[in-house]
Each structure stands twice: as C-alpha cells, then as structure tokens.
N, C-alpha and C positions, 0 to 999 in steps of 0.2 A: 504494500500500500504506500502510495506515494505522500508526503508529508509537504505541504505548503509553509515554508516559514511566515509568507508576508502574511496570512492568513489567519497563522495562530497567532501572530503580532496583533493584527488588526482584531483580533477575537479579546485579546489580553487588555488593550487597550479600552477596547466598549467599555467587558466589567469594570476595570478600575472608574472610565466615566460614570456608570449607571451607581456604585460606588460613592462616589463622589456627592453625587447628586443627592442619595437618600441620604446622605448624612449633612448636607445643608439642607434638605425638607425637616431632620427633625430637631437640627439647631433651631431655625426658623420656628415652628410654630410649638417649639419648646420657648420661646422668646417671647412669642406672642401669648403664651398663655400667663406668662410673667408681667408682661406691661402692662399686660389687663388686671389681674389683682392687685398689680402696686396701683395702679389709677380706681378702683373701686374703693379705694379709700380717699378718695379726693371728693373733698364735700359737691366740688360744681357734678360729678358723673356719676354721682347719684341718682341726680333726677333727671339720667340718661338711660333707657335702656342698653341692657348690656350686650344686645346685639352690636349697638354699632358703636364705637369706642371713640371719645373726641380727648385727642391729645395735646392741647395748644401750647405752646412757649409757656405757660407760667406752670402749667401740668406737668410739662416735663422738667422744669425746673427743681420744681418739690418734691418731685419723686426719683431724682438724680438720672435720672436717664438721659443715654446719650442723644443727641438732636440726630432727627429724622436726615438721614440722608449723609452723617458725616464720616468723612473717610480720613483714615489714618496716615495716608503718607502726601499731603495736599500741604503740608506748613509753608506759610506763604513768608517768601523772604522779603514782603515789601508790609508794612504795615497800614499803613493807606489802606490797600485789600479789606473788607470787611469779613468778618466770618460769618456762618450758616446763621445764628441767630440774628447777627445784626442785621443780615441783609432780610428775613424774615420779619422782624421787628420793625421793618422799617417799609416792609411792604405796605401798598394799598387795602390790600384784600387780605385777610385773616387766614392759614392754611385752615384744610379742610379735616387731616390727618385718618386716622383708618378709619373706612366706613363700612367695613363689610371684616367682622375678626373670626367668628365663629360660625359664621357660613350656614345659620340656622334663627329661628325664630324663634325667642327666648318664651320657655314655655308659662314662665309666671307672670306674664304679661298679659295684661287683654287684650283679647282678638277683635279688631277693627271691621270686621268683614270680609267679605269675599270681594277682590280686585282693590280694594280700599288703600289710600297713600296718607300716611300722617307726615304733617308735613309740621317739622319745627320753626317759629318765626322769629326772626332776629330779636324782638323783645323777651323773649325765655330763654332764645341762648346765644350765641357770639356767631352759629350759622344756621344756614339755608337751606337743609336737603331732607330728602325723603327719610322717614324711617324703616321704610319697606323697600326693596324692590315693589318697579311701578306698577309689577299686574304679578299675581300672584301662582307659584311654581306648581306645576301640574304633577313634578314628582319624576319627570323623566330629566335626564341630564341634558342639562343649554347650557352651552358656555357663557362665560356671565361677563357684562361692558360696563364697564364707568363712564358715566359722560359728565363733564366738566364743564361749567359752562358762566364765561365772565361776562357776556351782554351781549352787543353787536345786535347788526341789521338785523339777524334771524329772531330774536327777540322783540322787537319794536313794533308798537302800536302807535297808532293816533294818539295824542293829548291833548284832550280838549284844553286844560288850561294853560298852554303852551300853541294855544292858535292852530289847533290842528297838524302839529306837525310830529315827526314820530320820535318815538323815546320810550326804551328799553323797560317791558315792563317784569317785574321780579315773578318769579312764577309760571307764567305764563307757557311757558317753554316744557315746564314738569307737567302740566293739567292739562297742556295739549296733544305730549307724548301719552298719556294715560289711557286717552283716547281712541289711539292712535289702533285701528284695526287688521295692522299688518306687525306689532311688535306682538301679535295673540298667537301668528303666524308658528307650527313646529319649528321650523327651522330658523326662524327668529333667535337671539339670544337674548338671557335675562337682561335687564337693564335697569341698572341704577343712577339717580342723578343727583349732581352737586352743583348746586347753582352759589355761586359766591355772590356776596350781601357788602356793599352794595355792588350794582353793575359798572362798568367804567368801560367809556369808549376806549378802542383797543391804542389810539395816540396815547393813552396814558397808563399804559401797561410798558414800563421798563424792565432792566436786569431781574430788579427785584420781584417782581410781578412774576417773571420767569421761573426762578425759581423757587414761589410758592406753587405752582405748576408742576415743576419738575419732581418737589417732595411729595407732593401727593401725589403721584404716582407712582413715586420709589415707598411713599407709606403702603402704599395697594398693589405692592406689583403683584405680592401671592396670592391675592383673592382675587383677581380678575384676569380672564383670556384678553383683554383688550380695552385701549382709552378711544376716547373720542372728547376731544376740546372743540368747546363750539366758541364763536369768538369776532370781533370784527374781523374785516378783510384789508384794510388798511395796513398793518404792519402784521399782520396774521404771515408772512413768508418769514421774518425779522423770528418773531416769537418761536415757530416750527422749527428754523434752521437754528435756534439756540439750545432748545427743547434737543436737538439730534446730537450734539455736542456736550449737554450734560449728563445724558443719558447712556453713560460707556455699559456696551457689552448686552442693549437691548436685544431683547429674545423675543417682546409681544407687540404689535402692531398698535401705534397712539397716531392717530387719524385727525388733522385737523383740517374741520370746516367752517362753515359760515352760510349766506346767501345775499344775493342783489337784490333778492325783496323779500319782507318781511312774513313770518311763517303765517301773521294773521291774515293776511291776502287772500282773493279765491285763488289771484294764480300766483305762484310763486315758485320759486328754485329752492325755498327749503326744504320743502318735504324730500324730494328727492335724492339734496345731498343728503341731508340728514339720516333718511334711509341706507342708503348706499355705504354710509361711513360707517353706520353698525353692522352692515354687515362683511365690512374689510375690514374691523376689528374684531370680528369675532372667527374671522380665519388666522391660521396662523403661515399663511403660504409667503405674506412678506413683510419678515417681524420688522420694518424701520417706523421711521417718523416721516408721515408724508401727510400733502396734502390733495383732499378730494373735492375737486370741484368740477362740476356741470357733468360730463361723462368722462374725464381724465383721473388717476390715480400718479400722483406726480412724488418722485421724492422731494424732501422737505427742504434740503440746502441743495436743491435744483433750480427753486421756482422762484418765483418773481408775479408779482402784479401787473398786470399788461394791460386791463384796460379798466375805465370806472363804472361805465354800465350798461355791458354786455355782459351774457349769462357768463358765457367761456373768459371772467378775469382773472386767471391765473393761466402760466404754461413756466417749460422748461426749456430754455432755447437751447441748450445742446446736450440735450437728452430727452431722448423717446420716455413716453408715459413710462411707468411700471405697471398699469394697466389701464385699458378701456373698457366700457362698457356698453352693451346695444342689446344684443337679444340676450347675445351671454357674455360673461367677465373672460378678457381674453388680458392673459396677465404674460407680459413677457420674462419669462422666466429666468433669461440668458441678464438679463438686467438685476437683477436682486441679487443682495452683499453677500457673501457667505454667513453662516450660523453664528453666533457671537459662543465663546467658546469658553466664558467665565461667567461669574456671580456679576449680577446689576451693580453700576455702581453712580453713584452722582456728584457730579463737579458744578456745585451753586455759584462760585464766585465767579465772576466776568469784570475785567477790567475794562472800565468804559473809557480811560484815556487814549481815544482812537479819534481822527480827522481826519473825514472822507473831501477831496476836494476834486470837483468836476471842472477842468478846463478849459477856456472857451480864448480864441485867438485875439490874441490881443492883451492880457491879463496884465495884473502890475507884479511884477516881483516881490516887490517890498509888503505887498499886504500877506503872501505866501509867510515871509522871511518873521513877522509880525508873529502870526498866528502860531509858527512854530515855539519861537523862543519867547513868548510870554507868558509869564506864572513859570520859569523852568525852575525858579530854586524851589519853591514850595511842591507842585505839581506836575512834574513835566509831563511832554507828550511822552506818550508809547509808541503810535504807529500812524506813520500817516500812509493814505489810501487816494494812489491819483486819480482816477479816470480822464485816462488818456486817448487821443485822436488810432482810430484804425488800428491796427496792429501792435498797440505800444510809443507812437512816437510823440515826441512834444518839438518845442522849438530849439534845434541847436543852436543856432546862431544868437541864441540869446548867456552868453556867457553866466550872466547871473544867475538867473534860473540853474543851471546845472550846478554852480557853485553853492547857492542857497541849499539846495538837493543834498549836496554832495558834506554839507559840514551839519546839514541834518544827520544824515547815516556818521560824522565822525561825533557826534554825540549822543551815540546809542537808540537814535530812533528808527525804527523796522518800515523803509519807504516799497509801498508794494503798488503798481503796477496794474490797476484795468481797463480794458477796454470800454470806451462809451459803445462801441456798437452793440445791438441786439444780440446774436450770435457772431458765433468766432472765439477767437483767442487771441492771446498776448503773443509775437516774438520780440523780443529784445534787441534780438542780435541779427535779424533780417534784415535793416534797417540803421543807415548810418546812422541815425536820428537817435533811435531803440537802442541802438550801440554803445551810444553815448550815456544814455541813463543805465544801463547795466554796468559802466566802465563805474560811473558816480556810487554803486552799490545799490539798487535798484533791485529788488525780486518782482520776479512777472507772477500775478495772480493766475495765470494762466487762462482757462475759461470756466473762473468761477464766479457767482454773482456778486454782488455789492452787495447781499446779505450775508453769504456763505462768506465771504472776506473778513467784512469787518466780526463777524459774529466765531470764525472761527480764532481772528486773534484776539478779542474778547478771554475768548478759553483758556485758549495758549498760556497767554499772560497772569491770567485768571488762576491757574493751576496754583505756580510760587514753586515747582518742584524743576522749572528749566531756565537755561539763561537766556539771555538775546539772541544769540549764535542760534541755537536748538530752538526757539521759538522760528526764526526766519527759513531755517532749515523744514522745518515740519508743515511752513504755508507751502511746500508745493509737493508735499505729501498727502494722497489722500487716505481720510480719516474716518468718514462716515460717507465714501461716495462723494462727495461734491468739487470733485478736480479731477478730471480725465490726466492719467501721466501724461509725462513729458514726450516720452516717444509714442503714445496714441494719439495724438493733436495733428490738427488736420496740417499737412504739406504744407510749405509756404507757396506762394507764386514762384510758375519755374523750375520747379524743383526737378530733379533730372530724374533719369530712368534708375538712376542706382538704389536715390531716397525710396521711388515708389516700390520699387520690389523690395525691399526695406520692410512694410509694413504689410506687404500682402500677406493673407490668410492668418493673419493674428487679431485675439479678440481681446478685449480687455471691460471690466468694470467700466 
C-alpha cells in the first residue's frame, strides 16, 4: 500500500486546526459565562434580562474587565494615540456590547407573545434595541444577523415640524422589519436589531464612531453568522473600508448598506438592499466587509460613491463586483480573499493626522509648504495624500513644489501618490514628471481609492507597533484586498512584447 506523505501532512495539520479551534470555543464561552455573573451583580443589569447582557465602559470598569476589543501587542509609541476606552468614551453613540450571550430565552421571564418585540427606550436604559429577536424561532436552525443600525436615508421620514422634510426616525427601521413578510421566509435568517440612540447623519460619524462599530461586532462575533450596518451613504465607503482594516482575521461576512430613498416610501431601494444584505450575511461564501448596493456586492476598500441620486451610487472602479444579483446570486468566486486563518482580532485606534490634497494647475506652493509645517512641534503631520494629474504626474518645472515634497519626506512625513482619475493606477516612474516625485521619496498608492489610502494609513499609524519605514512599506502591500500588486497593474502605454508576455496567464487577488 502506497503511503502519501503530503497527505498524512495535510491530514495532521486539519486535526491540530479542528484542535485548535475547540479549544478557543471553550475558552470563549467559558468567558462569557464569566462576564455574565460578574455583570449580574451590577445594580444597572439587573433590571436587564439576562438574555441579553449590556456591558458599557462604566460596567466594565467595576467589574475589572478587560475593554471589548483590546489586544495585547498594539502599545502605541506615540501618546497623542488614544486608547480603546478613550476613543469609546469619547464616541457619539454609546457601544451597544453583547446582545445575544446565551442564545436562548430566559425562562423566568415573561413571555411577550407570539412574534412580539420589546423594545427598550433610551429613558430606562442608555440603549435602543430589541429584547427578542424580531419574529420569533420556529425551533429549526437559521443562522442568526445583527443588524446595526446609526440613521441615514433608509431611516427617514417626513417631519412635519421641520417643514416636511425628512429626518431619521428612531424605530422605525425595527417595527418595519417586524413586519416584514419575507424575514418569516425558511430560508431567511434570524434577525436581530440595534438601533443606536441617538441617530446621526453619517458626516458625523468619525474614527471614533468607527470603532464603536467595530467593538460591537468583535462583542458578537460568536453569537452571530453575520452583521449588517445600515447607515448613511455619504461616507458609508470611508466607514466600511475602516471597518475592513480593524477587523484583522475576519471569518463572517458585515455587509454594509443604506438607500436613495427612504424605506417609508411606496417605492424605494431599501427594501431591497436591505433584503439582499441579510441574506449575504447570513452566507458564509465571502466572509469580508463589503458593501451592497442596488444589485452589486462590492468589496468595502474597493468602492467609492459615484453618484448622488441614482439607485446604482456606489461601484469599484478597478475591481469587478464580488457578486451580482438578477434571477440568481452569481458570486465571482476567483475574486474572494483566502480564509482568515487566526482568532478575530480589533485594531480601534486610527491616527487621523492625514492630509488628503487634490491638485489643480496652477496651485501656490506656499499654501502646500503652510499646511504641512504648521502645529509640527505640538502635532505634526503623519501623511500627506496627493491626488495627482493621470498616471502620477505633477508639475516638474516647478522646483519648489518638489522641494516643498521633498523636505516633507526628510521630516518623517509618508507622501503617497493618487491618481485623480476614475480608474487606473499610479506609475511613478513612466513619466519624467512621476520620476521626479519618486526621486523626492514619493510612494504610489497604486490603484487604490482615497478611502482605502487614507483609511489604510489611519491603521498603519494607528497600530504604534511599526515605524515610518514599515508603515510606507506596507501602503503598497495589500492587506485586506484593496491594492492590486505591483506587477498585476495594468501595462503602461507602449509597453513592449517582453512586458506583455510578462503577465500572460497569471491571476492575482
């Protein structure tokens, strides 16, 4: 009998994963059944059912537990950086923390009804959400969604006392899914919902905002097959591609939507998305962060806002959907990341010392030269972010300008390089022009977006675990998908017969 080694390798290796894994399931909800009796003794989660467990910054304070989301090897070598609490603390919106612990209906509680939602109102407690799932489990196994949800168009009504015009109403969103005669569907998944109190348009949804976002979902990653963030469309790309970058080693598909008209409309695009996003979070066929709009399934530091109102506002200019939808969900599957092959893990802090500037012919030096070096003893820049004319170039013949550039990068600032055009990418070095900012110390973003840019050295910087060097190094590595390498980028003009057989029949992320 013949004996395979790579075989019995690969055989040896599962167990130890499979291994692996039951022994973080029974750390994990050996944990959870811990933070649940230390918080049963906190006078506020008393007069909580103990289905669903509210942990907020002062709870966990009292009860010494470590804050949601913090990881051990992130010590930030700049103090400026906030840590997990302050940037939580300092949020708009109150986290929402575990809302599903023990995955059952607490029997000494009384029963609400059949389909029944009791719903907590900000005057009894600090939030907003169901204490049921919204319709009630029939007993067979549904994979179960969290949907999250901060305001936006899909939310908004008329107000009358606001002139009839529309504004975000609180609820609204829970009592209309309850409704809703296709989440009764089998093949529906359960669905739970967290509406944060109050709503805020998504302009005012920063860092911090973000990750109150991102800890709720690292609170819940083990009670749910899948998130859904519902949310404005405005900076809803900004928020998604931060969301992809805090969230290292995601395994479950967090789906974010929106709509261009309001769900209380007869006709409208929520229902729709809204439909569609639970049920591409309750698969697990492509665990990223993406977002779903009109019939595209786009990754999330792909896309960009492309128009203000036409259904289809959102795409991915150099990258094909991750899937479409018509009669049936055609998901291109040669596109999706490999498996994430570790424990979740969450990186909150994002250094917002970043200057995006779009150039336009003619510009002045000095106001470039201004912005860089003022406030540098207290606060200085981190990165500045050009968007540049075609391919990368700017004006050579402008001495100063490259100079300005050039004692930018000899004072530690990370100057990266994108294209103003739609699609396309950055060369540098095609281009005596491109030439000259790469000679200055210049990195090309290659073709990734002004969200995926600034939001990935947000991260970068954000960590405290890398230096300058390795942060500039890592912008043209990609990390979650949202940078095509260096040698999968399209040819330049001209390029000869050697370059193109160069790339034939090779495929790449």
């Amino acid at each position: 009998m013949l004996i395979n080694p790579g075989r019995q390798r690969a055989q040896r290796n599962l167990v130890n994963w499979l291994g692996y894994r039951i022994i973080l399931s029974k750390r994990f909800y050996h944990n959870s059944f811990i933070t649940n009796d230390r918080s049963s003794n906190d006078d506020k989660s008393k007069s909580i059912p103990n289905r669903t467990t509210y942990l907020n910054l002062e709870t966990r304070k009292s009860s010494n537990l470590p804050p949601t989301g913090s990881t051990s090897n992130t010590t930030s070598r700049n103090s400026s950086i906030p840590n997990h609490e302050e940037i939580i603390s300092n949020a708009l919106q109150k986290p929402a923390g575990p809302l599903y612990m023990n995955g059952r209906i607490d029997q000494d509680k009384p029963d609400h009804g059949e389909h029944s939602t009791t719903l907590i109102k900000p005057g009894h407690s600090d939030f907003f959400i169901p204490e049921v799932p919204l319709h009630e489990n029939d007993g067979r196994k549904r994979n179960r969604v969290l949907v999250l949800c901060t305001g936006g168009t899909l939310t908004m009504a008329p107000d009358p006392s606001k002139g009839g015009a529309l504004a975000p109403v609180e609820g609204a969103v829970t009592t209309y899914m309850k409704e809703m005669n296709e989440l009764l569907n089998d093949n529906m998944p359960e669905v739970v919902v967290h509406e944060y109190s109050p709503f805020y348009d998504s302009s005012d949804l920063g860092p911090n905002e973000w990750a109150v976002l991102a800890s709720d979902i690292k609170a819940n990653y083990y009670h749910f097959d899948g998130f859904v963030v519902l949310m404005g469309t405005d900076t809803m790309a900004y928020v998604a591609t931060a969301l992809s970058f805090m969230l290292e080693n995601l395994g479950k598909p967090v789906i974010f939507t929106g709509s261009q008209i309001p769900l209380s409309e007869p006709y409208n695009d929520a229902r729709r998305n809204l439909i569609m996003s639970l049920i591409f979070a309750s698969r697990d066929t492509i665990p990223e962060v993406c977002i779903f709009f009109h019939d595209r399934l786009l990754r999330a530091c792909r896309a960009t806002k492309v128009n203000t109102h036409r259904l289809k506002a959102f795409d991915s200019p150099n990258m094909d959907p991750l899937a479409t939808i018509g009669i049936t969900i055609d998901e291109n599957e040669h596109l999706t990341l490999p498996r994430a092959r570790g424990p979740l893990r969450l990186h909150s802090r994002m250094d917002t010392r970043i200057l995006t500037i779009r150039l336009v012919p003619g510009f002045d030096d000095g106001v470039i030269k201004q912005l860089i070096t003022a406030n540098v003893e207290r606060d200085p820049l981190k990165v500045l972010v050009l968007q540049l004319y075609g391919t990368g170039n700017a004006p050579s013949v402008k001495k100063s300008f490259l100079k300005v550039i050039g004692d930018a990068v000899d004072k530690g600032i990370i100057v990266v390089a994108n294209t103003q055009c739609y699609t396309g990418n950055v060369l540098l070095g095609h281009y005596a022009t491109g030439a000259a900012l790469a000679e200055a110390g210049v990195i090309s973003g290659n073709d990734m977006t002004v969200e995926a840019t600034t939001c990935k050295a947000a991260y970068l910087l954000g960590r405290g675990d890398l230096t300058t060097e390795e942060v500039s190094d890592l912008m043209g590595v990609s990390l979650r998908g949202e940078v095509t390498p260096s040698e999968a980028l399209s040819l330049p003009p001209l390029a000869g017969p050697y370059q193109r057989a160069s790339r034939k029949g090779k495929t790449y992320y």
